[in-house]
C-alpha positions as CSV (number, residue, x, y, z in Angstrom):
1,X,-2.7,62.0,100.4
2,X,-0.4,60.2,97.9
3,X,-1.0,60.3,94.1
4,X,-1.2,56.6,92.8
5,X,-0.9,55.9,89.5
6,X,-2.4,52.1,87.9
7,X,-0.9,50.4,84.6
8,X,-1.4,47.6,82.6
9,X,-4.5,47.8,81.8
10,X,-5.8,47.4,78.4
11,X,-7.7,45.3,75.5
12,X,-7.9,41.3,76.0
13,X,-9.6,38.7,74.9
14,X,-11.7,36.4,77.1
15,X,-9.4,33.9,78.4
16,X,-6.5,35.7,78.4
17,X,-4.3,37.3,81.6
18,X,-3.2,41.1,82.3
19,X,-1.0,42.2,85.3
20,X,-2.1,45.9,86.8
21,X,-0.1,47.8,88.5
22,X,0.1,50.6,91.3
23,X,2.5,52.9,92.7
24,X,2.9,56.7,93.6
25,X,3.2,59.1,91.5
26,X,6.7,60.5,91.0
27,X,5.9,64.3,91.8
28,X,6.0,66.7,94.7
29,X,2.2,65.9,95.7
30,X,3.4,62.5,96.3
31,X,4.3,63.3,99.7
32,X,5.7,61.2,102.4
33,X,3.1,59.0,104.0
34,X,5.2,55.8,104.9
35,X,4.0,52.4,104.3
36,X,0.5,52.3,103.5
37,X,-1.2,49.6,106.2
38,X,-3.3,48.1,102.9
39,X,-3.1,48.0,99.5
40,X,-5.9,46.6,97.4
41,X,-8.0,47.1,93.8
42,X,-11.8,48.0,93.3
43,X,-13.6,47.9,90.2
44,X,-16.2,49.5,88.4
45,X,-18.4,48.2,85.3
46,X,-20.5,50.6,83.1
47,X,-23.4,51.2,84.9
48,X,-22.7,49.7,88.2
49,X,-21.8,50.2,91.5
50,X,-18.0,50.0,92.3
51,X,-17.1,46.8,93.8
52,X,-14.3,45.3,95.9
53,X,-11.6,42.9,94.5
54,X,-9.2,42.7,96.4
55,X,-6.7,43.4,99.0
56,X,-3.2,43.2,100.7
57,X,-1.6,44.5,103.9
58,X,1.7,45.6,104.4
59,X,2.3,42.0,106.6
60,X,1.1,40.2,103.5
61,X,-2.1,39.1,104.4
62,X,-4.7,39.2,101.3
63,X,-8.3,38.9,100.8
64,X,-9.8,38.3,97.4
65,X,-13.5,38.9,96.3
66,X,-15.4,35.7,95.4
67,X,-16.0,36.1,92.0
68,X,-12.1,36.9,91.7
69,X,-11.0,33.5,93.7
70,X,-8.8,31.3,91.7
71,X,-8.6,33.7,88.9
72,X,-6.8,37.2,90.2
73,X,-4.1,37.3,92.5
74,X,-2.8,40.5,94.9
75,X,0.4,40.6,95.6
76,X,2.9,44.0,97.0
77,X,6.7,43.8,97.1
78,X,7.1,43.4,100.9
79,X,6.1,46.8,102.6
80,X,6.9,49.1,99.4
81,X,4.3,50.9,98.2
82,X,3.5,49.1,95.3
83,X,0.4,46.6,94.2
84,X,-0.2,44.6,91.7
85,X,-3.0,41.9,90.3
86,X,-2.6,39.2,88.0
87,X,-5.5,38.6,86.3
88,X,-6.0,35.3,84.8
89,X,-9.1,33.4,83.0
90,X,-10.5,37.1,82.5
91,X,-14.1,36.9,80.9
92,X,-16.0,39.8,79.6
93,X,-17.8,40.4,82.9
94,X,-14.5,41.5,83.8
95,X,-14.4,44.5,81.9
96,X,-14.4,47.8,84.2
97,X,-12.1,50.5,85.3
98,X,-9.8,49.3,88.1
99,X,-8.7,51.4,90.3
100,X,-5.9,50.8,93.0
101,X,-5.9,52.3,96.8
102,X,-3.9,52.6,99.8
103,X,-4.8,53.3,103.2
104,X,-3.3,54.8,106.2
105,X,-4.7,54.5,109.8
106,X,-5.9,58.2,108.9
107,X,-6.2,58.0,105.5
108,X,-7.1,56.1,101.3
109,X,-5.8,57.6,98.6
110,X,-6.9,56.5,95.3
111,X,-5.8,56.1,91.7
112,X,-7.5,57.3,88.3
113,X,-8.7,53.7,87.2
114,X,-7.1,51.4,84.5
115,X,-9.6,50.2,81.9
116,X,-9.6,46.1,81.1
117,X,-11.7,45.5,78.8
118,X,-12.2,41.5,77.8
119,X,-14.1,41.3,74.0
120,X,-13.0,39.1,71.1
């Protein structure tokens, strides 16, 4: 498995926009997997179940939960392993840990969550 590693998450008020981002880890456990196949964000709000976001292959094909449609945008520089979401119009039902993955054909690694939080 790869360590990944999310940014840019952080405080914002409802309205406003935050980019995450998600790449490896730069440390020996890294290891050297290739191009992950997909590339995509989950999220998780206090006291619920995580929950899909969305998600991006290595072709550039993306997929983008409903709630998330016409707000967030996936995008991954080509086939590098690197993700990122925009996040615009956020609202307090927002807030939650995000965390990023990538998948082999054999196997998902996973990040340790970036927390957005949307208040005033």
């Amino acid at each position: 498995q790869v360590d990944l590693v999310e940014s840019g998450g952080g405080l914002v008020q409802p309205g406003g926009s935050l980019r995450l981002s998600c790449a490896p880890s730069v440390s020996a456990s890294s290891g050297n997997i290739g191009s992950f196949v997909t590339m995509g964000w989950y999220r998780q709000a206090p006291g619920k179940e995580r929950e899909f976001v969305a998600v991006t292959t290595r072709y550039g094909d993306t997929n983008t939960a409903d709630f998330a449609k016409g707000r967030f945008t996936i995008f991954r520089e080509g086939d590098k392993n690197t993700v990122y979401l925009q996040m615009n119009s956020l609202s307090a039902e927002d807030t939650a840990v995000y965390y990023c993955y990538g998948a082999t054909l054999s196997e998902t690694s996973w990040g340790q969550g970036t927390q957005v939080t949307v208040s005033s």
